[in-house]
N, C-alpha and C positions, 0 to 999 in steps of 0.2 A: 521605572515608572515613566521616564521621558519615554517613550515608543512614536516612532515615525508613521506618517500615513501614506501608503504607496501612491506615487503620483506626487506627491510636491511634499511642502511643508504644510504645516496647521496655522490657520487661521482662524484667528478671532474675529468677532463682529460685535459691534457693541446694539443692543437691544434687544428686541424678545430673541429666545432661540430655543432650539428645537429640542426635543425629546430627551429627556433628561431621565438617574435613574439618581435615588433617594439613597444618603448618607445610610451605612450599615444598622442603623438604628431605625429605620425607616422602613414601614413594608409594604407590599403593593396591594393589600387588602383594602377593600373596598372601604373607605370612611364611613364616618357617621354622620350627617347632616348635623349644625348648630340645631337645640335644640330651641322649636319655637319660635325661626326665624321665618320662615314663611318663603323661603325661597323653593322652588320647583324646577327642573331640569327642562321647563320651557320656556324660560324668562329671556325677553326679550336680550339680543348679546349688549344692548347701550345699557342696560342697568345692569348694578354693582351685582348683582348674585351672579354674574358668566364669570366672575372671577372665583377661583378656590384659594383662599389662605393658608395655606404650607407651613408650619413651622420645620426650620433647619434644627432645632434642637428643641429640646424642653426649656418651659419656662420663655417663650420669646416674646409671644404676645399675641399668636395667629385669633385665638378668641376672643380677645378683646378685642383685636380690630375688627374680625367679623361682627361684632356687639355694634360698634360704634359706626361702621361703612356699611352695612351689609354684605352679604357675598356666603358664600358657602367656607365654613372650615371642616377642612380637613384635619385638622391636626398634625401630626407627625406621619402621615399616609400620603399617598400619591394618589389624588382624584380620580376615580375611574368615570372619565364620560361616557362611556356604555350605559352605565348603570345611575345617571343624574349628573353626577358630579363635574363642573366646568374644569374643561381643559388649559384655561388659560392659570397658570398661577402667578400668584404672587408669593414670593417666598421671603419668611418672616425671618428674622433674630432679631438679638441685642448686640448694642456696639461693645461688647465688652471683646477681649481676643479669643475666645473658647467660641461667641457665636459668629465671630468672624471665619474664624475655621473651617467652623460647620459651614457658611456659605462657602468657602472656595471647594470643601469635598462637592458639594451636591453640584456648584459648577464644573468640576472637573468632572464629577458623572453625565453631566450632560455633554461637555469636551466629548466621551466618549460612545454619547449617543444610547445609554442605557437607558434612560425613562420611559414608563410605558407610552405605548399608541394612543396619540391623542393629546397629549399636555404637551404644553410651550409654554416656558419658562417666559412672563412680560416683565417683569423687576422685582429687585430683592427690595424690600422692606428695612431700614434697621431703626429699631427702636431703641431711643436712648436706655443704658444701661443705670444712668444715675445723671443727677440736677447740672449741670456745667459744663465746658468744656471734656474737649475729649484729647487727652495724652498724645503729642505729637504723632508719638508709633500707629498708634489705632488708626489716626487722620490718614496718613501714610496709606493703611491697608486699604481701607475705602476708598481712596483714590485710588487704587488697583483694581479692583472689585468694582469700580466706577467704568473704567475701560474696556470692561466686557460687557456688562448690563446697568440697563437702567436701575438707578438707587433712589428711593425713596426716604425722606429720614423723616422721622416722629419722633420729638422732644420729650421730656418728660414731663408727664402729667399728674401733680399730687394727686389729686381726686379720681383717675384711675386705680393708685395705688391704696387706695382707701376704699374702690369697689363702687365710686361713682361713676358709672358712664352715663349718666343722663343729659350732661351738660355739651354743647356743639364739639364736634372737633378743631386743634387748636389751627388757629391761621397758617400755619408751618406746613399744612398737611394739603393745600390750596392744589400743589402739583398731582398728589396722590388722588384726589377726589377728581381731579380731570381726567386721570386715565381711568377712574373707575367706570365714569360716566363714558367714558371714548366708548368707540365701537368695538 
């Protein structure tokens, strides 16, 4: 798996990054827009719908955050911007170590330049896995996963887990609602 790139070494860059191709469980089928959201493949790129939410696994939370930011989910697909879908993603998990995984497969498919034409990975997303602190090891990962891409983190939210999202997002998420609004 370590393989050499002719001409030097590999480098990393820590921010959005280029062309990425979707953990084995992921397939490059066209998504289904949120249903209901009202976003259109002409939306201005400053508003939240130029972003697509990614989940790197099942269960992470790419729909609830599209409920609660706007933006187009993808779900566990790769956006096709031919066909609507914004190329910029944001890629979801949980901090637990199963969706921490998942984020480093889908960043190493991007390492190797497999995503389709058109998406650019801007930051992973992780949503707290549970109420507290997070287990030294975990903290660890994330600060790796830090050094390549920008990480956004989302606390836990009881009243999501109860199927409330009508209520604001929580203050935590101040940085994430600036890049949605970015250009």
């Amino acid at each position: 798996m370590n393989q050499k790139t002719p001409g030097g070494p590999e480098i990393w860059i820590r921010g959005p990054v280029g062309a990425a191709a979707a953990p084995a469980d992921i397939s490059t089928a066209s998504p289904q827009p949120f249903a209901d959201n009202g976003i259109t493949a002409s939306a201005p790129p400053q508003e939240p719908s130029s972003f697509s939410w990614m989940s790197a696994h099942g269960g992470a939370g790419a729909t609830t955050l599209a409920t609660v930011f706007g933006g187009y989910d993808a779900g566990s697909r790769w956006p096709d911007p031919a066909t609507g879908g914004p190329g910029r993603i944001l890629l979801v998990a949980r901090t637990h170590a199963s969706g921490l995984q998942a984020v480093s497969h889908v960043l190493d498919m991007i390492r190797r330049d497999e995503q389709p034409p058109g998406t650019v990975l801007q930051a992973v997303v992780l949503v707290a896995d549970a109420p507290g602190r997070l287990p030294p090891e975990l903290a660890k990962r994330i600060k790796v996963i830090g050094s390549v891409v920008e990480i956004h983190r989302v606390p836990w939210v009881p009243a999501w887990r109860m199927g409330d999202l009508s209520g604001s997002a929580p203050r935590e998420t101040s940085g994430l609602s600036k890049l949605l609004n970015s250009r």
